[in-house]
Structures are given as structure tokens and as C-alpha cells.
N, C-alpha and C positions, 0 to 999 in steps of 0.2 A: 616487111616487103612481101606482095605478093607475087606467084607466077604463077601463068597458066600448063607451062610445061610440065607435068607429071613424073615423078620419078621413076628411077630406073625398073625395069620390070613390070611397071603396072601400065597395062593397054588401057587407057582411060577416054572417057568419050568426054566432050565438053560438059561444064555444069549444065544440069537443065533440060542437055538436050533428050530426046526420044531413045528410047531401050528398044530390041528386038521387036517387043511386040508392037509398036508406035507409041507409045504410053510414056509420058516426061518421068525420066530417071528420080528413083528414091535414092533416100539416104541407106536403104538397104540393098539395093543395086549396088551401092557403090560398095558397100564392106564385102559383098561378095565377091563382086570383081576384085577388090585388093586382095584377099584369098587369104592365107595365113601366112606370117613374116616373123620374124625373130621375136619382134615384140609380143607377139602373139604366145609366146612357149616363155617368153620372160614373164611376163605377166600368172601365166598358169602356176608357173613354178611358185612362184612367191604367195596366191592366193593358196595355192595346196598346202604349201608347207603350215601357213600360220592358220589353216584349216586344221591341219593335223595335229598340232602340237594343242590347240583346244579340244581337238575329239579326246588325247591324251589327260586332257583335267576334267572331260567329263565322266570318261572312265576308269580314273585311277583309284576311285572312291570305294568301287571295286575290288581291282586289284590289291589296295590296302584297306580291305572291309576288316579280315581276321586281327592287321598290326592295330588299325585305331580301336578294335573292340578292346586289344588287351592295354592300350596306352593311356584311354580314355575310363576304362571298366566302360564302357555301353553294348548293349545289346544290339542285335541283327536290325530291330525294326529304328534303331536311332541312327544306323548307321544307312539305311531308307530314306530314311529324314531329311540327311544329310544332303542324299543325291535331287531330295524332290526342292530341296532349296536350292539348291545351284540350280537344276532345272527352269524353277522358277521363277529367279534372275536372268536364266536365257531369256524366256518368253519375253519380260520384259524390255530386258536389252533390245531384243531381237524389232518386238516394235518400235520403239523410241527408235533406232538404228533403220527400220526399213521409210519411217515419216522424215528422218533427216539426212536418210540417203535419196529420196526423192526432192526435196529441199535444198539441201548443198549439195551434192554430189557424189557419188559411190565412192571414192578414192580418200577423200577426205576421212570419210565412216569408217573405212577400212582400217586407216591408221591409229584414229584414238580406239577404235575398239581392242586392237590391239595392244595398246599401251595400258587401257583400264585393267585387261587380261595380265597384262605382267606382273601389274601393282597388285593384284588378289592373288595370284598364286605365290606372290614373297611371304603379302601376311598369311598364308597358309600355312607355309612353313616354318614361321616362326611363333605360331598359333600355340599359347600358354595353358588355353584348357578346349573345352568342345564349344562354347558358347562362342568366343573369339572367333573358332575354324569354321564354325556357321558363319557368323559375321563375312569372313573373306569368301567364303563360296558366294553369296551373297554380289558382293563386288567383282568375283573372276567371272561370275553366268552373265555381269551384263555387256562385259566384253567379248564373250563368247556368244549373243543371242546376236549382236549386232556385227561380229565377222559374218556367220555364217549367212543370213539372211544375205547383206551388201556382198559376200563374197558370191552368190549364186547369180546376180541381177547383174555384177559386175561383167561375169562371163560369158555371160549368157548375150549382152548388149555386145560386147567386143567382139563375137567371133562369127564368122560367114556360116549361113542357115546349115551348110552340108555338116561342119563338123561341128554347131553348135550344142548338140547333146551329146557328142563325143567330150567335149572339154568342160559343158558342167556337171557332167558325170562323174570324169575323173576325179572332179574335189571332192565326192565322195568315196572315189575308187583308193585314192591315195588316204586321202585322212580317217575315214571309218575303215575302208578295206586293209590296209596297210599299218592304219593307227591303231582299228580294235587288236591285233597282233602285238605289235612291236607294246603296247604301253604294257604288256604282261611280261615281255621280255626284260621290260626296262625297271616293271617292279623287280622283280630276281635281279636284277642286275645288281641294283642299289640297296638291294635288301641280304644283298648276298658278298659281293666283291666290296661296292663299295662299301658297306658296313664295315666289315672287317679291316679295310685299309684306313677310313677315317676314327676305326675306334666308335661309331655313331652308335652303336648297340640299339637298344628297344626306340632310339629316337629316329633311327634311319628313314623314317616316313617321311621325319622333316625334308633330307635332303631330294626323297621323290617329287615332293614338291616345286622347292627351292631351283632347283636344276631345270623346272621347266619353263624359267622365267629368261633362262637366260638366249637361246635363241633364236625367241620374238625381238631382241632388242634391233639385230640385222637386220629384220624384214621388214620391224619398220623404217628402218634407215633404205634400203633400198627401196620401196614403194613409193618414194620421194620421185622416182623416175619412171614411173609408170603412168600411162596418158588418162584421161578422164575417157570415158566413154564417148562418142561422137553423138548418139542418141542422147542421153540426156544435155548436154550443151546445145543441140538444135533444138530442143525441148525448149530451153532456156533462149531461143530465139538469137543464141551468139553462135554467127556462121562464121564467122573467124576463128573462135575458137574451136569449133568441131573442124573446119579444116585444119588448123592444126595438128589435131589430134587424128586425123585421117591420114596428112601427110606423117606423122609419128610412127606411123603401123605400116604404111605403105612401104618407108624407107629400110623398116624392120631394126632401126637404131635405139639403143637402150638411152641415150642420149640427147638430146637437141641444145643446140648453139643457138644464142642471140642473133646469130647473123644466116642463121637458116632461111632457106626460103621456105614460103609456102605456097603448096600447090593449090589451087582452087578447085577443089573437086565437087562442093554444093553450092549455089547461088540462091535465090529467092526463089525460083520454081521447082527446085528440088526440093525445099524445105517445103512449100504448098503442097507438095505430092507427097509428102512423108510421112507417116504416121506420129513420129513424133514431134511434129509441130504442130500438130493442128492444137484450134484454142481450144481450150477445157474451162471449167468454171472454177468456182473458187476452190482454194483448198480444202475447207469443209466438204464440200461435192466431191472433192476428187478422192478424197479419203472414203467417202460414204459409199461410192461408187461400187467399190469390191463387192457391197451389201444389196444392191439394186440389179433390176435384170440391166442386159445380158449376163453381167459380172457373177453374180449371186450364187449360180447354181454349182457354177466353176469354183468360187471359193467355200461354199457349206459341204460339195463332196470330196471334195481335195484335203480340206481343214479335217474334217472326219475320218478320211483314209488315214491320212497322216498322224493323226491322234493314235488311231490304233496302232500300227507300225510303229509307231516311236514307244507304245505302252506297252509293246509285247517285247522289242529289242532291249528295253530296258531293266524291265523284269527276270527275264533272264538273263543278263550281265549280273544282275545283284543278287539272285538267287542261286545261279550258277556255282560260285566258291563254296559256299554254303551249304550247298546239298551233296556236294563233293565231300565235304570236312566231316554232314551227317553219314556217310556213305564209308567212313574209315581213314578216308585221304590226310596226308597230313595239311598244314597252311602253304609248305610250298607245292607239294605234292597236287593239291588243288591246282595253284595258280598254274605250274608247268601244263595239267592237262587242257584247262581250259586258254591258255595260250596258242597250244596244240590246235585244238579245236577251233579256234580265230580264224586261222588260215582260211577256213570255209567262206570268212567275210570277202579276202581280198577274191577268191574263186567268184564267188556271187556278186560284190562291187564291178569286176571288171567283164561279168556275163551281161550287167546291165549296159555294159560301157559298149558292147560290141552288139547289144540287141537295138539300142539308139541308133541304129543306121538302119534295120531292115525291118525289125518287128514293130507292132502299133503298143505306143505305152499302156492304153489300156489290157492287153494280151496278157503282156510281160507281170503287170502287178496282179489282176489276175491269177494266171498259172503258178507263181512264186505264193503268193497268200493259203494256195490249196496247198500249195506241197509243203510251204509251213506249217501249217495247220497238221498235219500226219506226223513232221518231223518233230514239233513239240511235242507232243502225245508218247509218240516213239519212244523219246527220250525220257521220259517219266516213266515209261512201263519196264523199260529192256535198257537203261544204261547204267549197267552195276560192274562191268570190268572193263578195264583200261580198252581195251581195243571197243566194247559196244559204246563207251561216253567216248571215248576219240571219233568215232565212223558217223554216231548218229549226231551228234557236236558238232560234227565239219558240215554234216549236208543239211541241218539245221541252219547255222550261219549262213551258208550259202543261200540259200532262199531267202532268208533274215535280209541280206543286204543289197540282194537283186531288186527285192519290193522296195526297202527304204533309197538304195540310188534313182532308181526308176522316178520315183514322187521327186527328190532333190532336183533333176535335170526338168521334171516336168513343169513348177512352179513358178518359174519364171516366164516360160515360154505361155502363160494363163492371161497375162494381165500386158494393158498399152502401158508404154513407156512412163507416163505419168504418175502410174500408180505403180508399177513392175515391183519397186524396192517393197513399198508398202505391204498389197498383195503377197508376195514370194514369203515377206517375214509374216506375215498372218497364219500362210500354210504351215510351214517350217514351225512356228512356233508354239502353233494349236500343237501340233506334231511331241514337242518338247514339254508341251500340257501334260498329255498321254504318257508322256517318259516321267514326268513328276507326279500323277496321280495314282499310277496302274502299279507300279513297283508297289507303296505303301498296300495297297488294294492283294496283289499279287503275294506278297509277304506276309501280311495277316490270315490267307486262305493256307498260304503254304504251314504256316506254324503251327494253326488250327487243325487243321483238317488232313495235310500232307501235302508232298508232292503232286500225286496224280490230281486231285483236284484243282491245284491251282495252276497247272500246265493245260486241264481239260478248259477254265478261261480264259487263257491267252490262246487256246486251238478256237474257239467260239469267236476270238476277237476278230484274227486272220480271215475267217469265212464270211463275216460281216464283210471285211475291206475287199474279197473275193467281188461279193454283190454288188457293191457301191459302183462298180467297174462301169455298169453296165449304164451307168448315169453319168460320166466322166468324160469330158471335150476331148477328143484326141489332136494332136498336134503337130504329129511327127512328118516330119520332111517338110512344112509351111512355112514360108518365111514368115518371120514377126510383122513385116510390113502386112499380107493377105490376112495373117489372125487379127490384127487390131485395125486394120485399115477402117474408115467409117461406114462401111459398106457390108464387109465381111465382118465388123464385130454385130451392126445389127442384124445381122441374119441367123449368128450364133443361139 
């Protein structure tokens, strides 16, 4: 059943008809005007959370570098290895997930990624030698290349243009900001209490693993309740069901009944005015599109940026423990400082969360790239006692993930709805390139040659992504309808 009476709290103007400025109402007029509603903070929650608990298995490899060197006998550069294979199952997760979250739909991607994610981190932890535990990283990166991508295109489609870089921000404020932390607390935890109370001894890694399967099993049970995007379903030319899912947000109910009404809030001329209905060509096209101008420039400096950033963040997570343990620290001693030192992440995740409202993203990535670039450096010359690696550690981080949330909220806001999923996973996962090639890269310089030179690379890296800045679309405060509208993307 349909109605045209709107529900409670939303001033709604008829489908179709003219916006302030005389112009027939879009489909992003109309999320704006719904504004943010419960479903809105249900929705975030659930995407953070199973954001986070993946940030958790991309960096516990990490956290448990020193336990699988002595469980496995491997050395520092195998346990590199490890990280650039899981890596490099994101990448690909991450594509295959951003071409069949434009296909089927973001919600749908959402769920089995998440499930492929559970099923690799069991066989992790029941992982008999190193060959198997490659094998499972193998399987948990491809559920984790395709959360994150669909998790960003998700958010970013859902939420009204004011706080849309506030809430794809946050999935990286909560799951890198919150998660690079907590997954070092949660090694100790399990390597320490719960060791000892299960009797696990030198096998305790298993349960680091095992334990992080269980979790996701909720979120994906509850994402069963959460609405499809309204932009992609008017993409898909079903106005019914984008009203639905309009009325879903509007009424802010985790819920819907069979017997709900729906409000009509798009008709056939809002969809003609909307960016994402216009027709596109084939899927081949619309794929290639990223590759082609307007699109092009947007995805070779963004995919680049993000390469770097993600091969400096990850290089030093993995070399981190390591140069701590070469430095006299013990194994846990390591992990407590550089925990320590995390904190800097959520400082920095959530500088970018509050720079999304007033500063232009190219600024922000920018200014953070330069002051990475110093605070790496820094830390290779001058951090030999607990208070210079905890100080220059923290304000390192910080910059670290001011630049990387910056890129995550920017990458969706790049591309029309057609391609959004695709695009977003392209950046994002060039990005996770960078994180599986530069550690190896990073490792080998360090082993060879030392520290200071393979930090003076990752400061070289930061200043490149500095430069790129100056080549980069800005986007902030434009609704997605004026960036991709047919008009404002050819003039991009």
C-alpha cells in the first residue's frame, strides 16, 4: 500500500515537485530533508562494528608477529609475507565486492563478506602449520576487502550531504582509530589472562584468532534489518523500493511490518532529476568509466595517494614490534608500548572526523602527510626510551590516521552512484596494494640497512602523497547529486 502522507517529523514536499530554488526535487533533496533518524546511527553502528573487528585481523598479524615467529620457527620477513597475503586477498575481495555491490546491492555485499570473514579467521585459528595460516588469510582478506569498500559506498549513499563525512569517517574513526588500539590490548589480553586460565600456553594465538570470529556472527544477523540504500534502488529504476527504504529512514524504525505503509516521497520526475537514475551504458562502460576522463584523474591520484598511506601505515605496524624487541624491549613489553602509542590513531581518526565539516580534504591530507613525514623520521632518530617511542609514537599515529580517514570518507564522495561501489573499492584497495607491497619493501630496507633508512622511505612516501594533493577533486560540503550530476561531472 502506498500513501502520500509522510511520516511523522519529516516536512516533506510532494514527489517531483520544485525545491527552493525552482528546480524538480532529487533524490538527494529528499535524504537531506529526512535528516538523520535512528536508522541512521543503527545502521552506522553495525557497519563500524564489523569494520572493526576486520581492522582487528588485519592487524593482529602484528600484534602476534613475535608468538607465530616462535610457534612457526619463521623469521620477521615471513611473518611480512603473511601480512601482504591477507593484504592481497583484501584487494581482491575488495574488487569483486565493490562490482557486486554495484550489481546486487551494498547490503547484500555487506553480509556474505562478512561471513567469508568469520569462516577464515576459525581456519586461522585452527591453522596446523604456516602454509594452512596463509591459506586462511587468503579467505578472511576476501571478506575483509569487500566489508570495507561496500561498508564506505554504504554510508556515504545513506546519509544527508551535512553529516555525510562525519559518518564515513567514523568507520574509520571507530575501526582503525579505536581498533588499531584495542587489537594490542586484546593481544595481551589473550596472551596473558586468557592463556593462563585456558591452560593455551605457546598456542594462545590460536584463541586470538578464534575469538574473533565470534562477534561478526550478530552483525550479520542483525543487518538483516537494515534498508538497501535508496540511491542505488532508483539506480535500479525501482521507485518502490527506494520509497520504501526512504520511508524506512524517515520513520527511523529498526523494523518494518508487512502492513506498513509507504510514503511516496520519489515519483518519475524526481528520479529524471537524480543523478542516480540517469541511463549509463553497459556494464563494461560503466566499469571502464573510473579509467576515462572526467573519472580518471580522480581515480590514478586518489588510488596513488592511498597506495602510499596504506604502505607507510602498514610498515610501520609491522616493523614497529620489531624494532622495539631490537631496541631491548621484551615481546610483551613491545606490544604494551606500541598499544600505548595507538591511542594517537583514535586522536588522528577522530581530528579527521571533525576536520569533515570545515576543512577542504585536500588541506587535511596534505598538512597530515608533512607532519608524517617529520614524525617518521623522528622516531627512527630519537625513540630509544619509553617516554621518546610513547610521545613520538602517539603524534606519529596521529597524523597516520588523520591522512588515511581523510582518503576513506573522500572515496566515495569521487564517483556517480553507478560506479560509487566499484570506484570507492579501486581507491581503497590500490590503497591495501601499498599495505601488501611497502611492508615487504619496508622490511627488507630495515633488516639490511636499519632503521633510519627504511623510515627515511616511508618520510619520501608521505611527501609524494603531500604533492598529489595539489592534483585531487575536492568535495567537501557538495551534495553527490551537484558532484555527479550530468552537468557538474562534465565540467570536472
Amino acid at each position: 500500500m502506498t500513501s502520500h502522507q509522510p511520516p511523522p517529523g519529516y516536512a516533506a514536499a510532494p514527489p517531483g515537485s520544485a525545491g527552493p530554488t525552482g528546480r524538480t526535487e532529487t533524490l538527494g533533496d529528499v535524504v537531506d530533508r529526512i535528516g538523520v533518524t535512528r536508522t541512521h546511527y543503527v545502521a552506522l553502528v553495525l557497519v563500524v562494528l564489523g569494520g572493526m573487528f576486520e581492522v582487528f585481523e588485519q592487524l593482529i598479524l602484528s600484534s602476534l608477529g613475535p608468538a607465530l615467529q616462535e610457534a612457526f620457527g619463521i623469521d620477521a620477513a615471513r611473518i611480512s609475507i603473511l601480512s601482504s597475503i591477507t593484504l592481497l586477498a583484501v584487494v581482491a575481495g575488495g574488487i569483486i565486492g565493490g562490482i557486486l555491490g554495484d550489481r546486487n546491492g551494498r547490503r547484500a555485499v555487506l553480509s556474505v563478506s562478512l561471513a567469508i570473514y568469520c569462516v577464515g579467521t576459525v581456519i586461522s585459528a585452527f591453522s596446523p602449520t604456516y602454509e594452512v595460516l596463509a591459506l586462511s588469510r587468503v579467505v578472511t582478506g576476501l571478506g575483509v576487502g569487500g566489508e570495507i569498500a561496500i561498508g564506505l559506498t554504504y554510508l556515504s549513499e545513506l546519509s544527508p550531504t551535512k553529516v555525510r563525512g562525519v559518518f564515513v569517517s567514523l568507520f574509520n574513526t571507530v575501526s582503525a582509530g579505536v581498533g588499531t588500539f584495542l587489537v594490542f590490548a586484546y593481544t595481551l589480553l589473550v596472551l596473558g589472562p586468557v592463556a593462563t586460565a585456558t591452560g593455551a600456553g605457546p598456542d594462545a594465538w590460536r584463541w586470538a584468532f578464534g575469538l574473533l570470529g565470534l562477534p561478526v556472527v550478530l552483525i550479520v544477523f542483525f543487518r538483516r534489518y537494515l534498508p538497501e540504500t535508496p540511491a542505488h534502488l532508483l539506480k535500479r529504476g525501482d521507485i518502490e523500493g527506494t520509497n520504501r527504504a526512504l520511508t524506512w529512514l524517515a520513520r527511523g524504525r529498526l523494523r518494518q511490518g508487512p502492513g506498513d505503509e509507504v510514503t511516496s516521497f520519489v515519483d518519475e520526475r524526481t528520479a529524471a532529476a537524480s543523478e542516480s537514475a540517469q541511463i549509463h551504458g553497459s556494464a563494461r562502460q560503466e566499469l571502464a568509466s573510473v579509467l576515462t576522463p572526467p573519472l580518471r584523474r580522480r581515480t590514478l591520484v586518489m588510488s596513488l595517494a592511498a597506495f602510499l598511506a596504506w604502505g607507510v601505515q602498514f610498515s610501520v605496524i609491522i616493523i614497529m614490534p620489531i624494532l622495539l624487541v631490537q631496541r631491548g624491549y621484551s615481546i610483551t613489553g613491545s606490544l604494551a608500548l606500541t598499544m600505548v602509542q595507538n591511542l594517537g590513531a583514535l586522536v588522528g581518526a577522530c581530528a579527521a572526523t571533525f576536520a569533515s565539516y570545515a576543512v577542504a580534504r585536500r588541506r587535511v591530507v596534505a598538512v597530515g602527510a608533512l607532519a608524517g613525514a617529520v614524525s617518521v623520521v623522528a622516531f627512527a632518530l630519537f625513540a630509544f626510551s619509553d617516554l621518546s617511542i610513547l610521545v613520538i609514537g602517539f603524534v606519529l599515529q596521529v597524523f597516520c590516521l588523520m591522512v588515511n580517514t581523510t582518503l576513506w570518507l573522500w572515496a566515495p564522495e569521487l564517483y556517480p552512484t553507478n560506479v560509487r561501489a566499484f570506484g570507492t573499492s579501486l581507491i581503497v584497495n590500490v590503497g591495501f596494494l601499498g599495505g601488501a607491497v611497502m611492508p615487504v619493501v619496508a622490511t627488507v630496507v630495515f633488516e639490511q640497512a636499519g632503521a633510519v633508512p627504511a623510515f627515511v622511505v616511508l618520510a619520501g612516501m608521505y611527501i609524494v602523497m603531500a604533492l598529489l594533493m595539489t592534483l585531487a577533486t575536492e568535495t567537501r560540503g557538495v551534495s553527490l547529486e551537484r558532484l555527479h550530476g550530468k552537468r557538474s561531472i562534465a565540467a570536472t
